[in-house]
N, C-alpha and C positions, 0 to 999 in steps of 0.2 A: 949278280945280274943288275942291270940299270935300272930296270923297276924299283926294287927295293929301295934304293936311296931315295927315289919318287916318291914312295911312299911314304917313309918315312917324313919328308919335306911337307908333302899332302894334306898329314896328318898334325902338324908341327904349326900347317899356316890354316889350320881348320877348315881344308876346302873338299867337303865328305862328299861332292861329285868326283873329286881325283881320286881320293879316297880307294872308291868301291868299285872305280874302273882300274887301278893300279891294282886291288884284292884280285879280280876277275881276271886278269891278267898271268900275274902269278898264277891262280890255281891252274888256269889254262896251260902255263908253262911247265907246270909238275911241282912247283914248290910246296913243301910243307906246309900245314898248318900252323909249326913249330916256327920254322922260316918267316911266312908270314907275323906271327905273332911279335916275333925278335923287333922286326922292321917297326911295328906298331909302338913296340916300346921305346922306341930309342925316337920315335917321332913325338910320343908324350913327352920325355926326356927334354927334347930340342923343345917341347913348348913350354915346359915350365923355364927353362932358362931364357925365352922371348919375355915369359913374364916377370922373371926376375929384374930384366932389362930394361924394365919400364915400357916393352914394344907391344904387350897384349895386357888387359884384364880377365878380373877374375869372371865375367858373362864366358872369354873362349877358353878357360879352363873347364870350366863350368860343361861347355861344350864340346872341347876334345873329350871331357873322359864320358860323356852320353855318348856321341862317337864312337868310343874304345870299348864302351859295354855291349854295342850290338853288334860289333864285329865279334868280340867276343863269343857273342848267342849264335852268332852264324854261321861261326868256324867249329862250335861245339861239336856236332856231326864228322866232324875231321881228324878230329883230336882219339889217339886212341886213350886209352884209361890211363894208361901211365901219364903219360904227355898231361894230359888234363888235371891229375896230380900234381905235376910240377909246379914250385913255385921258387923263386928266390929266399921267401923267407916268412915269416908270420906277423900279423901284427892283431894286438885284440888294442881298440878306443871307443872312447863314448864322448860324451858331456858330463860334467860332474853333476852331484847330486843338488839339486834347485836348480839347474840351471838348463833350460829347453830349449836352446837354441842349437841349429845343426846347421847352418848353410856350411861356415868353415871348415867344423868335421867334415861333413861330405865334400867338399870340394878334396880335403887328405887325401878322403877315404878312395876319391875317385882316381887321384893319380897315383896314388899306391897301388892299387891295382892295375893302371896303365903300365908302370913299369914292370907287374911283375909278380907284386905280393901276394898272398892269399889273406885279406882281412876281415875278423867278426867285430861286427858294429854292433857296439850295448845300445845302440841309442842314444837320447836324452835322460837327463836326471836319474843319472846312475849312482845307487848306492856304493860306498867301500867295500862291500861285500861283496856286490856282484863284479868289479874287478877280480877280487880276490879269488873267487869260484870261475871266472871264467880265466885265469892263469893258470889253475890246476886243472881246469876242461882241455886249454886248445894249447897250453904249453908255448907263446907265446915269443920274439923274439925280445919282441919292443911291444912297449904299455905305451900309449897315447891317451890325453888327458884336455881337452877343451874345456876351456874356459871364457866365458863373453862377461860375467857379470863379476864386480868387484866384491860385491858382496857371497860370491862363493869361494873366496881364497882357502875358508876353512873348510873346506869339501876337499879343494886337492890335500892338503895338511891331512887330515883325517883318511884318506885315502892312502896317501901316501904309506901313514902309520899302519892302517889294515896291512897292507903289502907286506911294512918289515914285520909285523906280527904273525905273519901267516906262515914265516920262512922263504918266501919267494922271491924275497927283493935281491938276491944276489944270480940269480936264472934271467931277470929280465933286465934291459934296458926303458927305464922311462923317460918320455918324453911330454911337455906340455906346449900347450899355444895358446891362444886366441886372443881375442882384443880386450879381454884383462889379465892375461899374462906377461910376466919378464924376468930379467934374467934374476930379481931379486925374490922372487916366489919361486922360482926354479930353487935356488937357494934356500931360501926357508924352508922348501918342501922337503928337499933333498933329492930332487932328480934329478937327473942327469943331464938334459938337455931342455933348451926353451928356444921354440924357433918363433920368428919374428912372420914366418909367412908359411905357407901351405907348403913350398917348393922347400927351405930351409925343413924341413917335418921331413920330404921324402930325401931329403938330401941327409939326414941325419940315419934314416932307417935303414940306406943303402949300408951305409958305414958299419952300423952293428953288423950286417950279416957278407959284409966284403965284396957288395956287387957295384960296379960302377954303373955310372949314370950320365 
């Protein structure tokens, strides 16, 4: 149906009046929750690659997936149990350990769940250990690993090592980012990926688990 694309588009150019008369639309029309849902992701999708574009910042990523969260809450009611289950894939990330900064995490965090994922957020100044126990908790696709400050290179290192000592480093895919990350710590560390931006992070986690974007 022609909504759908609207909305999707709606959602893409962050204008949450089109938004929620495009949802009201649909529901009116008989479309699923699921339906709906699809539409919303592939509108997150079209906005991280606006951003990638250099045509948005990060304030309307920031904003699409605030956006994508209360639609979310408001389709919950719609969703039956299964359905609400579903997800594309898993992802468990924090911030490493000393290091408190979240804007970046959260901004992942929020288009990872735009598109699809189901994500546990350690938070800030997360120990190696508490990766470690939350990969045997939520089983995990992809480890995501924030980093802001230069001076915690040896938190992702020592994280990294927790993983291979714990047996789990060959179940998950890790990935790292932030504004002291690169491809030469990705290296040292021994992950597997280092993305350069938020959108590169979910464009990496679609990959592990084969869903497009």
């Amino acid at each position: 149906m022609s909504d759908q694309t609207t909305l999707a588009d709606a959602l893409a150019q962050c204008r949450e009046d089109q938004v929620r008369e495009c949802i009201k639309a649909m529901v009116a029309s008989g479309a699923s929750a699921t339906e709906i849902i699809t539409e919303c992701n592939r509108g997150m999708a079209a906005l991280g690659e606006r951003f990638q574009r250099g045509e948005c910042f990060i304030p309307e990523l920031m904003f699409g997936g605030m956006v994508m969260k209360s639609i979310m809450t408001e389709l919950a009611p719609l969703l039956g149990q299964a359905e609400a289950q579903r997800a594309i894939g898993k992802v468990v990330i924090g911030s490493v350990q000393h290091d408190v900064h979240d804007i970046g995490k959260d901004i992942v965090i929020m288009m990872l769940r735009g598109v699809g994922f189901e994500v546990v957020d350690l938070g800030v100044d997360v120990p190696p250990q508490r990766f470690v126990e939350a990969i045997a908790e939520h089983q995990p696709d992809v480890v995501g690993m924030s980093v802001l400050l230069t001076t915690c290179f040896k938190s992702v290192v020592n994280t990294m090592d927790e993983i291979k000592k714990s047996g789990h480093r060959d179940r998950v895919r890790v990935m790292v980012g932030g504004a002291a990350a690169s491809e030469l710590l990705k290296e040292h560390a021994g992950c597997d990926f280092y993305g350069k931006t938020a959108v590169d992070g979910v464009d990496f986690a679609c990959s592990v688990v084969g869903a497009a974007r």
